[in-house]
C-alpha positions as CSV (number, residue, x, y, z in Angstrom):
1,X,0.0,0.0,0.0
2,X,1.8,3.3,-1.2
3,X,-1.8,5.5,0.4
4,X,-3.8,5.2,3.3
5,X,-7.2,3.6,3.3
6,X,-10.5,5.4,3.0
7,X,-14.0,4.1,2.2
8,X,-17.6,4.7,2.7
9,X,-19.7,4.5,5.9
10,X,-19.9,0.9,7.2
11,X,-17.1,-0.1,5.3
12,X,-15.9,-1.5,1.3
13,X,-18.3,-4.5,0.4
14,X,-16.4,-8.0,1.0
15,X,-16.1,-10.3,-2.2
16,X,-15.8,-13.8,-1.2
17,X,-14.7,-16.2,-3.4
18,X,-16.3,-19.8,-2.6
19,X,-13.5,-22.5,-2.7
20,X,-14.6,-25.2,-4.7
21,X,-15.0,-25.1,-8.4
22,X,-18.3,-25.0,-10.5
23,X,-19.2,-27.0,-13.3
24,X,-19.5,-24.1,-15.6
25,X,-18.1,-22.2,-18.3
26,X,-19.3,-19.4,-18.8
27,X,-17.7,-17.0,-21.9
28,X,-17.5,-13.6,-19.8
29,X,-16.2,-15.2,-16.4
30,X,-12.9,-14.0,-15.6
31,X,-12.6,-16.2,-12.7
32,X,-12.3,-20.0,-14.0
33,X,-8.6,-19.6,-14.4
34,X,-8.4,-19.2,-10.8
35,X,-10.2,-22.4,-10.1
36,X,-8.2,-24.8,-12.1
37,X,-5.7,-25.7,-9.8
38,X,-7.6,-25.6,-6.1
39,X,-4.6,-26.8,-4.4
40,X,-4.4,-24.7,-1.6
41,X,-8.4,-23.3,-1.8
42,X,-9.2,-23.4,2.1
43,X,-12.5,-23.0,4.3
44,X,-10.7,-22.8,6.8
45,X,-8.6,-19.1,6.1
46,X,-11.8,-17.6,4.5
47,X,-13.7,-18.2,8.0
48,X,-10.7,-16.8,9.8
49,X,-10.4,-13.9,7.3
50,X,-14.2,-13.1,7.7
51,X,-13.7,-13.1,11.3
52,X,-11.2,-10.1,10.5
53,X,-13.6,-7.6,8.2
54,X,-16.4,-7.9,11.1
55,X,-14.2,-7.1,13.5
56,X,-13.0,-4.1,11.7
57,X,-16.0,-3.3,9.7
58,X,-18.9,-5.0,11.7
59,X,-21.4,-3.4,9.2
60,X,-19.9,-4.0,5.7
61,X,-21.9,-5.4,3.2
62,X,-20.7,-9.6,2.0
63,X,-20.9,-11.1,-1.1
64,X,-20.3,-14.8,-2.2
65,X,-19.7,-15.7,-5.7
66,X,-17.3,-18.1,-7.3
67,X,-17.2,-20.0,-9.0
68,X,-20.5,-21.3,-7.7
69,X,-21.5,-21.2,-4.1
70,X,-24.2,-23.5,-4.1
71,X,-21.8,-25.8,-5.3
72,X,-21.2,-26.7,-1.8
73,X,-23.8,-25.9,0.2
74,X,-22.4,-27.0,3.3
75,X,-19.2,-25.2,2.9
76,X,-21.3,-22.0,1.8
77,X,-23.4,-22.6,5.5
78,X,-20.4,-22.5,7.4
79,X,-18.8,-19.8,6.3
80,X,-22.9,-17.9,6.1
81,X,-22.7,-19.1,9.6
82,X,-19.6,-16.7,10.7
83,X,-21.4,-13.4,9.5
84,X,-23.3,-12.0,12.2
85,X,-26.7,-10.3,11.4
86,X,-25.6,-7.3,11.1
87,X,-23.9,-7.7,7.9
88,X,-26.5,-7.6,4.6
89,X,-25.3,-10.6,2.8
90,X,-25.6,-11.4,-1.1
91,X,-25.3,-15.0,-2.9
92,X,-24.6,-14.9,-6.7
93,X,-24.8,-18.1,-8.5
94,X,-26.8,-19.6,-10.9
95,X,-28.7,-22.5,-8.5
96,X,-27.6,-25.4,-9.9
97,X,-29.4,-28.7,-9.7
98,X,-27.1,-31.9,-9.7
99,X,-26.8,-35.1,-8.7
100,X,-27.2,-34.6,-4.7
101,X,-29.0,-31.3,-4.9
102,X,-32.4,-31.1,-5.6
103,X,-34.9,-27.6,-5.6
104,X,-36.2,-28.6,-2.3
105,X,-32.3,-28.4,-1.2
106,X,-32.2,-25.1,-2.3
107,X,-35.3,-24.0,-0.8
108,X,-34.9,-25.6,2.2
109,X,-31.6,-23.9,3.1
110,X,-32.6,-20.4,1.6
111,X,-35.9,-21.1,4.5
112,X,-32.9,-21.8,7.3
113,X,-31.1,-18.7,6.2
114,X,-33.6,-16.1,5.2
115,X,-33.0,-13.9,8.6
116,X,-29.4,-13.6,6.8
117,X,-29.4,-13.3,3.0
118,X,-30.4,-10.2,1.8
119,X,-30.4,-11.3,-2.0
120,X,-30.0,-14.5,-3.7
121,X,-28.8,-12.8,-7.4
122,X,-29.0,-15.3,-10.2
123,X,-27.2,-15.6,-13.5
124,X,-29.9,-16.0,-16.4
125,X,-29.0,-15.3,-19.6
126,X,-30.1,-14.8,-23.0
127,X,-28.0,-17.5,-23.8
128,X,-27.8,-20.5,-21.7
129,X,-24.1,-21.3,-21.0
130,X,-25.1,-23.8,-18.4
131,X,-27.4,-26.2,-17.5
132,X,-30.3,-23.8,-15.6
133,X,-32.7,-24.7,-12.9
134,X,-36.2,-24.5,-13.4
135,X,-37.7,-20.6,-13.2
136,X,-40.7,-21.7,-11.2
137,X,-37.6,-22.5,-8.3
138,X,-36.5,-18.9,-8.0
139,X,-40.2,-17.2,-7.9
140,X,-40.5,-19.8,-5.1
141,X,-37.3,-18.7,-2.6
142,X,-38.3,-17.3,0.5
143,X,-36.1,-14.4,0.2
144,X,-35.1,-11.4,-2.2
145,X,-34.2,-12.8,-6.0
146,X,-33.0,-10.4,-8.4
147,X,-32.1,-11.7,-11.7
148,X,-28.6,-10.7,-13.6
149,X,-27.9,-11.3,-17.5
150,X,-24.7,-9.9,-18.5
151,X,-25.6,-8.4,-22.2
152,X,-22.1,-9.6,-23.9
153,X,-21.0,-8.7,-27.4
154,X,-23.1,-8.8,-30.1
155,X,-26.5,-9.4,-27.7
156,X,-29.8,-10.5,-29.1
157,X,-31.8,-7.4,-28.8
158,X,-34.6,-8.2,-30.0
159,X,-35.2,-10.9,-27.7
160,X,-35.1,-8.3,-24.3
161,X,-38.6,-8.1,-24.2
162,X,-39.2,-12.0,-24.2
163,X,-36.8,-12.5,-21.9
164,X,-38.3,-9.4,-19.4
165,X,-41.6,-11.5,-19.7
166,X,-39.9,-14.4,-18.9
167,X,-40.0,-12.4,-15.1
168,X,-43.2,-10.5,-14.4
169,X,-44.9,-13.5,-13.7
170,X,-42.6,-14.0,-10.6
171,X,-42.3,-10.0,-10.1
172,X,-38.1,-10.5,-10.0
173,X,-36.5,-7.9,-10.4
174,X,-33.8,-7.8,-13.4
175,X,-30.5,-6.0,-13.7
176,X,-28.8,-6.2,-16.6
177,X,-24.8,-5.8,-16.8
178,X,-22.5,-4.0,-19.2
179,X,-19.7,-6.0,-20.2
180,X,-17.3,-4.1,-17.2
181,X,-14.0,-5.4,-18.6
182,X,-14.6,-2.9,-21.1
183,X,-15.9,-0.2,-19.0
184,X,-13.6,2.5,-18.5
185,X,-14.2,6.4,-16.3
186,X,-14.5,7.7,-19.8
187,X,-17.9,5.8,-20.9
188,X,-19.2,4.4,-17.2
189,X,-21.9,7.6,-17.6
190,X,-22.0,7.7,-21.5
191,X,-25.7,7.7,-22.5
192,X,-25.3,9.1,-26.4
193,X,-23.0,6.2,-27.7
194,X,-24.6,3.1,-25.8
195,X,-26.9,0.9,-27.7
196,X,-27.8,-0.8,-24.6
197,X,-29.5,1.8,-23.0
198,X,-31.1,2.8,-26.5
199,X,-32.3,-0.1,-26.8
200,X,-34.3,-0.2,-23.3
201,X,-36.0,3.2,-23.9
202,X,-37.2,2.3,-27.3
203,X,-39.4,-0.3,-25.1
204,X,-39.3,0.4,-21.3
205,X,-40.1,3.4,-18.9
206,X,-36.8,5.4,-18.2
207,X,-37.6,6.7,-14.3
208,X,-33.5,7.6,-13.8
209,X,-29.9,7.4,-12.8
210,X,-27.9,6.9,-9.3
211,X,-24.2,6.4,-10.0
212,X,-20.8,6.9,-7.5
213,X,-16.8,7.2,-8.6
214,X,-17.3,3.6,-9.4
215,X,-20.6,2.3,-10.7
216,X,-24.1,3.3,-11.4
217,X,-27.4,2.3,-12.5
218,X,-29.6,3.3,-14.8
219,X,-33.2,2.3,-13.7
220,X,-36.7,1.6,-15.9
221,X,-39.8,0.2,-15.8
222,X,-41.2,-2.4,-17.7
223,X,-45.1,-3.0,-17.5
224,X,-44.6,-2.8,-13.2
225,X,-41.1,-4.8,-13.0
226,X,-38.2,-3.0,-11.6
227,X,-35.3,-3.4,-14.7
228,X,-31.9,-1.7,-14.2
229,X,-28.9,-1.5,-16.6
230,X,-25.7,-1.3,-14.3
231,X,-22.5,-0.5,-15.0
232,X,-19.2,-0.7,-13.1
233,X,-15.7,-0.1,-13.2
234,X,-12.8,-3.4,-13.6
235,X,-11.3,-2.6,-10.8
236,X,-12.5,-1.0,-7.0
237,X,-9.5,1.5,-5.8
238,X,-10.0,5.2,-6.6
239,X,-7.2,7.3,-5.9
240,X,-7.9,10.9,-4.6
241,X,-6.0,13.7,-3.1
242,X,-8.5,15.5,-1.0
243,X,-7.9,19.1,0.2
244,X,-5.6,18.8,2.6
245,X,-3.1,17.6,0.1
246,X,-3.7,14.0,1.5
247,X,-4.0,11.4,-1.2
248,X,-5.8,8.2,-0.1
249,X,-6.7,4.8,-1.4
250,X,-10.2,4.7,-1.7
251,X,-11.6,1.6,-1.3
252,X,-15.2,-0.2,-2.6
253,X,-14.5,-3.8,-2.8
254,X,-12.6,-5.8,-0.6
255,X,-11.7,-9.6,-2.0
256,X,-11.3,-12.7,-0.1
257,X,-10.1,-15.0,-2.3
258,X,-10.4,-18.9,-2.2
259,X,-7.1,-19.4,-0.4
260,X,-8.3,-17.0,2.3
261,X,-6.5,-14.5,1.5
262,X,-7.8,-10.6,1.9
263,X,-6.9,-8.3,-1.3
264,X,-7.6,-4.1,-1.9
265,X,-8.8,-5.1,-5.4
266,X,-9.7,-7.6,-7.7
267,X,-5.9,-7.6,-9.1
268,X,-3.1,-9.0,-6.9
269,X,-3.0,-6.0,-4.7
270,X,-3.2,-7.1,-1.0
271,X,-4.8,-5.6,0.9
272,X,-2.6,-4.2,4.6
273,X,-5.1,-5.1,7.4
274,X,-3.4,-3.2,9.9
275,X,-3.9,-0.1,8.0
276,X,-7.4,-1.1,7.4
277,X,-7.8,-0.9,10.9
278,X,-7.3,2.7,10.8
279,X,-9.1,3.7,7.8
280,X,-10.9,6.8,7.1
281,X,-14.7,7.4,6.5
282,X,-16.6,9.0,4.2
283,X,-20.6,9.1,3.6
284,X,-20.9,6.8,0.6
285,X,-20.8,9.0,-2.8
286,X,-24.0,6.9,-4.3
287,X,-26.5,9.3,-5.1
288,X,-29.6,10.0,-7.3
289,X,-28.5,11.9,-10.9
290,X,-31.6,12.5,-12.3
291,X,-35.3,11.3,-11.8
292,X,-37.4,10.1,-8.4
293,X,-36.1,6.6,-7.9
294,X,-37.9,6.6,-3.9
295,X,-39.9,3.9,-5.0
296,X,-36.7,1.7,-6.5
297,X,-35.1,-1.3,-4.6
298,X,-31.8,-2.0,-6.3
């Protein structure tokens, strides 16, 4: 670390990274390199590593993704297990059935968990890379779904209506995802050169925009379901002088990766826990742009 830390109120959201491997392959993951070797993957140093964000940022928002964490869902229960309640907590996978895991499975452990997860955010997209679990399972949860489809390349745009319609019956919320290895601060709050979000207002209700140094979302409605186009930076460290002269790391994402270790960003950078433990707050930069989004959840 060359700067010290800073980072919104309740702390940068913590990334962790289940360690086992999933059975997919999906075109846009960056992350299955990572899990073709798991030598070294350990439980064990995630739990002790989640121990350390609570302590120093009991309020931080966690996030498990992969990977796939319902890959294991007894791994993925102990390590839910070590975040207290005051934490929100996020799954994203894709609920996959298998040999050994059934919909009840997945419905019974959401039931044992639902005082703790805060989302359950599933991968559906226009194009089925992997072997997908009935629809009828996530409109049956007994938590918060929202529905993510990454729109990648050359996307089938005519299809976004069918595939919105695919939802309102279940009244899940959808969010789809720029392609953020391309995103850069130049375009993340381009509207005039993004066939993506031409595209949704030649068919859905525009209500507005909320956006921070790092992502944003741009936020419609489509015949009464809640639809948002996201997009967000590659990476999750801002650096800023502030006017004092003092230049800080500012920090969104914290990872834990599968091997337990704690990183600044979602590069090698590691991240220097003591310093952590001193970091400086700031209210969180995430604000409305333009239109009434009050009546919004995402």
């Amino acid at each position: 670390m060359s700067n010290p830390y800073k980072t919104r109120e309740g702390g940068a959201t913590v990334t962790i990274f289940a360690p086992y491997d999933c059975g997919n392959h999906c075109p846009f993951c960056i992350n299955k390199g990572e899990y073709a070797n798991t030598e070294g993957f350990s439980e064990e140093n995630i739990i002790k590593s989640i121990r350390i964000m609570h302590e120093i940022t009991p309020y931080c928002d966690f996030v498990f993704t992969g990977g796939e964490p319902f890959a294991n869902r007894e791994s993925l229960q102990r390590m839910i297990d070590e975040i207290p309640n005051t934490h929100r907590l996020f799954i994203n996978t894709t609920l996959p059935l298998f040999d050994g895991q059934t919909e009840q499975d997945i419905i019974d452990f959401a039931e044992k968990n639902k005082d703790k997860i805060t989302c359950i955010n599933c991968s559906r997209h226009l194009q089925k890379y992997v072997e997908e679990s009935p629809d009828e399972l996530l409109g049956s949860l007994p938590v918060n779904v929202r529905v993510n489809c990454v729109l990648y390349q050359d996307y089938p745009a005519d299809q976004l209506p069918l595939y919105l319609e695919r939802w309102i019956k279940y009244n899940i919320p959808v969010q789809f995802r720029f392609d953020y290895t391309v995103t850069t601060p130049e375009n993340l709050y381009d509207q005039s050169n993004d066939p993506i979000l031409r595209d949704l207002k030649s068919f859905s209700k525009y209500i507005g925009l909320d956006g921070c140094r790092m992502r944003n979302g741009f936020h419609f409605d489509y015949k009464g379901l809640e639809l948002t186009y996201h997009r967000t930076l590659p990476y999750s460290t801002i650096v800023e002088t502030d006017e004092n002269g003092t230049t800080y790391d500012i920090l969104y994402d914290i990872i834990i990766k599968q091997n337990g270790e704690i990183r600044s960003d979602w590069d090698e950078s590691v991240l220097d826990v003591e310093a952590y433990r001193n970091v400086v707050f700031e209210p969180y930069d995430l604000k409305v742009i333009e239109g009434d989004l009050s009546n919004t959840t995402f």
